[in-house]
Backbone as JSON Lines, residues from 0, in Angstrom:
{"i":0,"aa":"X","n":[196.69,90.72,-16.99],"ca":[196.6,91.3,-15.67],"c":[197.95,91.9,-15.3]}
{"i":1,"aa":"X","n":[197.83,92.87,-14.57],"ca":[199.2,93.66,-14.42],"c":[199.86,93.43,-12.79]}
{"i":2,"aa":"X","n":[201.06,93.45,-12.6],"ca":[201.67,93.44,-11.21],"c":[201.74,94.61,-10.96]}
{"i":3,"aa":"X","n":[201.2,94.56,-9.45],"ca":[201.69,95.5,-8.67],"c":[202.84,96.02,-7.91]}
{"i":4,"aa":"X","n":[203.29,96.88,-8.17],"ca":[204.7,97.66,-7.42],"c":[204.57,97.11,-5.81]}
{"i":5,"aa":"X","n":[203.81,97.36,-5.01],"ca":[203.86,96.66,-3.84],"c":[204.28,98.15,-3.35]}
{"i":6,"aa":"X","n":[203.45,98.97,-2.78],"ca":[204.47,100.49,-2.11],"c":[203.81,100.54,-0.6]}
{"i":7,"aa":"X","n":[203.88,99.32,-0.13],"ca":[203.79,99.01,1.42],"c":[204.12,99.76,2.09]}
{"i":8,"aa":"X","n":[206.14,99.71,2.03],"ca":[206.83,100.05,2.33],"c":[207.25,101.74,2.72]}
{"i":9,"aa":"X","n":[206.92,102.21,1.02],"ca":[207.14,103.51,0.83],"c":[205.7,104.42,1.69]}
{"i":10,"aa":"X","n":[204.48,103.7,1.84],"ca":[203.48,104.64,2.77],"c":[203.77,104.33,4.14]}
{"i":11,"aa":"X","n":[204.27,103.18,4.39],"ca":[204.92,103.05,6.02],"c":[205.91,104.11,6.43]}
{"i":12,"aa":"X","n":[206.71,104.33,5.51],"ca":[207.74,105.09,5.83],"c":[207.36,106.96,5.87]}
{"i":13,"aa":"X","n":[206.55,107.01,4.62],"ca":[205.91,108.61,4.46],"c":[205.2,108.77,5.42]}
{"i":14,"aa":"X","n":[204.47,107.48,6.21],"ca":[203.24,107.74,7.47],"c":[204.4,108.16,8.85]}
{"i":15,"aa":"X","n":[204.94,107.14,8.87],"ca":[206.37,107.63,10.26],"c":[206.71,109.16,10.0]}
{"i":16,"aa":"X","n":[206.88,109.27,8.87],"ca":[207.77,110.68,8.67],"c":[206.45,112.17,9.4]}
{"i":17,"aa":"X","n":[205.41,111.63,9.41],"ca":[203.8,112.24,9.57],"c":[204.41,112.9,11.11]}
{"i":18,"aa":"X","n":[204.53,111.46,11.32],"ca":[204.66,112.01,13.38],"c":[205.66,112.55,13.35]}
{"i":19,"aa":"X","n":[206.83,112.03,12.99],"ca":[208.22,112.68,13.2],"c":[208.39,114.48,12.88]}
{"i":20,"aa":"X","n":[207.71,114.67,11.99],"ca":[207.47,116.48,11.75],"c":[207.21,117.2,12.79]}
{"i":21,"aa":"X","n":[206.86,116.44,13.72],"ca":[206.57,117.49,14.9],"c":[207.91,117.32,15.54]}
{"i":22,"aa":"X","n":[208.9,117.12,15.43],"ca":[209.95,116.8,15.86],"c":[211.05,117.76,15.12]}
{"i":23,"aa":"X","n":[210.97,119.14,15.43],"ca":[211.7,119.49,14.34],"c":[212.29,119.19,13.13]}
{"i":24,"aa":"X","n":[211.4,118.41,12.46],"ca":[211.37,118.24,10.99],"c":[212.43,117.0,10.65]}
{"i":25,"aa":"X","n":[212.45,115.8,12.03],"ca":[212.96,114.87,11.52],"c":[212.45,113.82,10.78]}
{"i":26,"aa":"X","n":[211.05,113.77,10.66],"ca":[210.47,113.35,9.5],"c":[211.13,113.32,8.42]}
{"i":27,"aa":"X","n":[212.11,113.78,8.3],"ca":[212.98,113.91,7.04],"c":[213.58,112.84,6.99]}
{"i":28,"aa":"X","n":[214.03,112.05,8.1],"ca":[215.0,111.0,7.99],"c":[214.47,109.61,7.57]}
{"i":29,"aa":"X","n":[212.96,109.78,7.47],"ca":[211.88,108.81,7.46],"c":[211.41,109.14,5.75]}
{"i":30,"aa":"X","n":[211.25,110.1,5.19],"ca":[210.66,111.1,3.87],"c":[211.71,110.58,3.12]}
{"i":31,"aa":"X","n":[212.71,110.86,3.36],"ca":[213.76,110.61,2.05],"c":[213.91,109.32,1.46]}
{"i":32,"aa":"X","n":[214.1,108.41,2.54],"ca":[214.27,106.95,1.96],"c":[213.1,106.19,1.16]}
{"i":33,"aa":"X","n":[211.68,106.8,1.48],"ca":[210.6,106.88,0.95],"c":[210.34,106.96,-0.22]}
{"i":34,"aa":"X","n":[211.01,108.24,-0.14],"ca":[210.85,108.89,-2.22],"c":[211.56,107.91,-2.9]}
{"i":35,"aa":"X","n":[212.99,107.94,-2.02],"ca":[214.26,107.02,-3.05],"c":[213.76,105.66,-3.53]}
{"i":36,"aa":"X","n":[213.12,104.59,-2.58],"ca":[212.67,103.35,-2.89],"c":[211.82,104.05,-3.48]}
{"i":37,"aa":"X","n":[210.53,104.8,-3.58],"ca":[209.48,104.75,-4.71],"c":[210.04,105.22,-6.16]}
{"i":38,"aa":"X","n":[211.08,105.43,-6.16],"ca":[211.82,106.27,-7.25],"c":[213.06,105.05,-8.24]}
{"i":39,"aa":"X","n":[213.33,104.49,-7.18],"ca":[213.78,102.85,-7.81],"c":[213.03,101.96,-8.32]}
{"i":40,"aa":"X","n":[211.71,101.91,-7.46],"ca":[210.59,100.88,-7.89],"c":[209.82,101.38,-9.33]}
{"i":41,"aa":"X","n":[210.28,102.27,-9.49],"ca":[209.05,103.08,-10.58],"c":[210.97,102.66,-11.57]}
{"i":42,"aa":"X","n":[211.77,103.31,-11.41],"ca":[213.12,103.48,-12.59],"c":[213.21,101.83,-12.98]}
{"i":43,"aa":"X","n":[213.55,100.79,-11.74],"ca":[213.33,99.65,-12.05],"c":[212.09,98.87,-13.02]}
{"i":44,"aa":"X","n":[210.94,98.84,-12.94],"ca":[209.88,98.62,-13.52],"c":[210.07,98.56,-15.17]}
{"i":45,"aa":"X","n":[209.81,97.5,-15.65],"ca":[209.83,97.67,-16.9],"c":[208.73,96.9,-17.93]}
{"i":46,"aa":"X","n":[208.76,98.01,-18.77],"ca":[207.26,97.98,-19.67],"c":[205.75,97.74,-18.91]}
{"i":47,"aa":"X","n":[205.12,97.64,-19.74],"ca":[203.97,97.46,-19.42],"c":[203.24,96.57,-18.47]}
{"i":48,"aa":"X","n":[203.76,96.05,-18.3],"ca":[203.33,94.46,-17.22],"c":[202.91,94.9,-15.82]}
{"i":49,"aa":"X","n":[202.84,96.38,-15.16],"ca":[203.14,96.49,-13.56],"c":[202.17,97.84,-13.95]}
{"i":50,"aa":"X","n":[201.71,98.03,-12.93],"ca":[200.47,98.64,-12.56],"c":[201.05,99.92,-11.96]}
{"i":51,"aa":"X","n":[201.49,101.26,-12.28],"ca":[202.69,102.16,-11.96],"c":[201.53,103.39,-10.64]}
{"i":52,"aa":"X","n":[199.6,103.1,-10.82],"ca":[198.81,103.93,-10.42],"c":[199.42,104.08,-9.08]}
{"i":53,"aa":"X","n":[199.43,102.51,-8.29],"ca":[199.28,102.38,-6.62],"c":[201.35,103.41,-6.54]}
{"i":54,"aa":"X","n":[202.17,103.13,-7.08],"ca":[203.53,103.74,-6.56],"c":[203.73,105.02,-6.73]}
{"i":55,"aa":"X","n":[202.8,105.29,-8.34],"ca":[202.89,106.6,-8.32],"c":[202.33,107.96,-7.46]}
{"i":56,"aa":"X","n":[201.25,107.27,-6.78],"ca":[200.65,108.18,-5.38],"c":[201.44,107.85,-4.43]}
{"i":57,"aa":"X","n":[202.0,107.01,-4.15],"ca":[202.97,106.6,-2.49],"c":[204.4,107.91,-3.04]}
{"i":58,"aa":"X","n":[204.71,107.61,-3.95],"ca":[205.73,108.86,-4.57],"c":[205.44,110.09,-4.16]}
{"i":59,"aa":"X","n":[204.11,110.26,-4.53],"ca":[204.06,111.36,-4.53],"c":[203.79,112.38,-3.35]}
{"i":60,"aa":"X","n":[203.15,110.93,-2.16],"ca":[202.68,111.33,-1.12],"c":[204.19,111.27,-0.54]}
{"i":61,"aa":"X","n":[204.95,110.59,-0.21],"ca":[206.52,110.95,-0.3],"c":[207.08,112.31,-0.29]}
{"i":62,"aa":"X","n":[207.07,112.74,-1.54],"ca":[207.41,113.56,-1.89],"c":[207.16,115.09,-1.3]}
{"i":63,"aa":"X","n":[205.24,115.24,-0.93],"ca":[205.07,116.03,-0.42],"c":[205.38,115.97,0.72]}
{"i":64,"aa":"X","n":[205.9,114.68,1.74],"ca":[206.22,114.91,3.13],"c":[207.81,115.33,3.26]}
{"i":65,"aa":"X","n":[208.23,114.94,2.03],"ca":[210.0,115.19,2.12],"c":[210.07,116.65,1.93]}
{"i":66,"aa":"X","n":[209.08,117.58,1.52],"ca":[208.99,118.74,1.08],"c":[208.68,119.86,2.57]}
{"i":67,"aa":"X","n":[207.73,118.77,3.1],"ca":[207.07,119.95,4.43],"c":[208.42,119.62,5.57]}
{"i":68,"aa":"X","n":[208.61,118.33,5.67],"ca":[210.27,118.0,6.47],"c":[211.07,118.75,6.27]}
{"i":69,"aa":"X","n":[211.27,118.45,4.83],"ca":[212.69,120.03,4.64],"c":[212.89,121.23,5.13]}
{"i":70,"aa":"X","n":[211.19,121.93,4.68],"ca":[211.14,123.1,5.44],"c":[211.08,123.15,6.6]}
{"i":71,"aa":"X","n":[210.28,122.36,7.76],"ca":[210.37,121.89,8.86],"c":[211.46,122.38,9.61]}
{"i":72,"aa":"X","n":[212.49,121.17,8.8],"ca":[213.95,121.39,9.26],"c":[214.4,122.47,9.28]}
{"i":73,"aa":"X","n":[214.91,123.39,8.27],"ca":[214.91,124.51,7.59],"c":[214.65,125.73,8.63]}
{"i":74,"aa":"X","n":[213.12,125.62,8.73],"ca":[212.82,126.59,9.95],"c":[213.45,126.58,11.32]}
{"i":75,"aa":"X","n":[213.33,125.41,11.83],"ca":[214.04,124.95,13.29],"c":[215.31,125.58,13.35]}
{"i":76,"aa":"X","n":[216.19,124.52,12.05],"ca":[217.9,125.23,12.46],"c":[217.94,127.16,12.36]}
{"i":77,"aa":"X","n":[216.76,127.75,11.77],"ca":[216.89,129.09,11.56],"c":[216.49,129.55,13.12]}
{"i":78,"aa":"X","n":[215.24,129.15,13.27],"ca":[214.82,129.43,14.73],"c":[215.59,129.24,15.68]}
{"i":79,"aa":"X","n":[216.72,128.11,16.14],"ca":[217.65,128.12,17.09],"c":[219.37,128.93,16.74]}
{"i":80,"aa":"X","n":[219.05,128.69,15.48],"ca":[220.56,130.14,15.24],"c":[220.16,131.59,15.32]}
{"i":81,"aa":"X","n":[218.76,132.15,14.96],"ca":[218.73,133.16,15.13],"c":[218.18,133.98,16.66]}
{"i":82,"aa":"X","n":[217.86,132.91,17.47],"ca":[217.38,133.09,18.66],"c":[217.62,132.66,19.95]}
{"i":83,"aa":"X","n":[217.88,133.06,20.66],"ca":[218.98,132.75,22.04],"c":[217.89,131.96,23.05]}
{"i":84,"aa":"X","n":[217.07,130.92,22.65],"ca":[216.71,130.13,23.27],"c":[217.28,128.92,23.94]}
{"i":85,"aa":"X","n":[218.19,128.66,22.91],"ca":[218.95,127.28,23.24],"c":[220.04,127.61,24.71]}
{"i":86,"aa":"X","n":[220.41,128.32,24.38],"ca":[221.21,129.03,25.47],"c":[220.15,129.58,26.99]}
{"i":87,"aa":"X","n":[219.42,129.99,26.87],"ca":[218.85,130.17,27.88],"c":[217.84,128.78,28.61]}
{"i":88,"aa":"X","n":[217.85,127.55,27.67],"ca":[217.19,126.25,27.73],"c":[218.57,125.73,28.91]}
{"i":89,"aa":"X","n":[219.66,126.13,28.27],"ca":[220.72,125.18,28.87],"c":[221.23,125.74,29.98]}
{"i":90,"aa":"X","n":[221.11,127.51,30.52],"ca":[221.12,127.52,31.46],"c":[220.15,127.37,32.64]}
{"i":91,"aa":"X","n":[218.56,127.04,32.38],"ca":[217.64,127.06,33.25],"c":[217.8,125.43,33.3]}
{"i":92,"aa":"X","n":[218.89,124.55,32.5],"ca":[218.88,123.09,32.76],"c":[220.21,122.87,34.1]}
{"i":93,"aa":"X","n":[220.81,124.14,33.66],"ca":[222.26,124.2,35.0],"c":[221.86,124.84,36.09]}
{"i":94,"aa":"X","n":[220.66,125.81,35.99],"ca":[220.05,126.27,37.6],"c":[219.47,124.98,38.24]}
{"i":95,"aa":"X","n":[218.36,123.99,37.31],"ca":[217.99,123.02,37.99],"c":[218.88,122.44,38.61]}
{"i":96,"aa":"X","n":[219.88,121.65,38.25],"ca":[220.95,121.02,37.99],"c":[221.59,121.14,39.95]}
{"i":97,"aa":"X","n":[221.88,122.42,39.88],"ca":[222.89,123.22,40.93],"c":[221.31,123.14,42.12]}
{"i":98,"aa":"X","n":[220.49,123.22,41.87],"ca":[219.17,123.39,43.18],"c":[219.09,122.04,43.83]}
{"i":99,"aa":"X","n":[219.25,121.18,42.55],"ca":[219.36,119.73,43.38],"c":[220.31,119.21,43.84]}
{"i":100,"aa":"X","n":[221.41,119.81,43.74],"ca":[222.82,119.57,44.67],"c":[222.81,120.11,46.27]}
């Protein structure tokens, strides 16, 4: 009978990273540590004795969230450097600001 990797951990963490994407792609901060432990648990593992099916999908599902995060991210920092939103966010936060004084 073979042991299981146990990748609890690594779909807890790829599932957080799920919501966090709507967050300008901080899902990433949740995605990465994900892959890395499924990527130790699989390098660690040795020979035949451990059951590699259940880690190798948490990996992989990992993997594809560290992928859509990246870009995520990626897009955002492009979208606020190339576009004068942030600046116009921070002055309609200093008109409020000055109305309630």
């Amino acid at each position: 009978m073979n042991k299981e990797l146990k990748p609890t951990i690594v779909y807890v963490l790829a599932s957080i990273s799920v919501i966090c994407c709507c967050f300008g792609g901080l899902g990433i901060l949740f995605a990465a540590p994900a892959f890395i432990i499924a990527n130790k648990r699989l390098k660690s593992a040795d020979g035949s004795e451990y059951d590699y099916k259940s880690m190798n999908s948490a990996k992989i599902f990992a993997l594809v969230l560290l992928i859509i995060n990246g870009l995520h991210l990626l897009y955002t920092i492009y979208f606020f450097s190339n576009f004068d939103y942030w600046s116009e966010f921070l002055e309609g936060f200093r008109e409020g600001l000055e109305s309630q004084q």
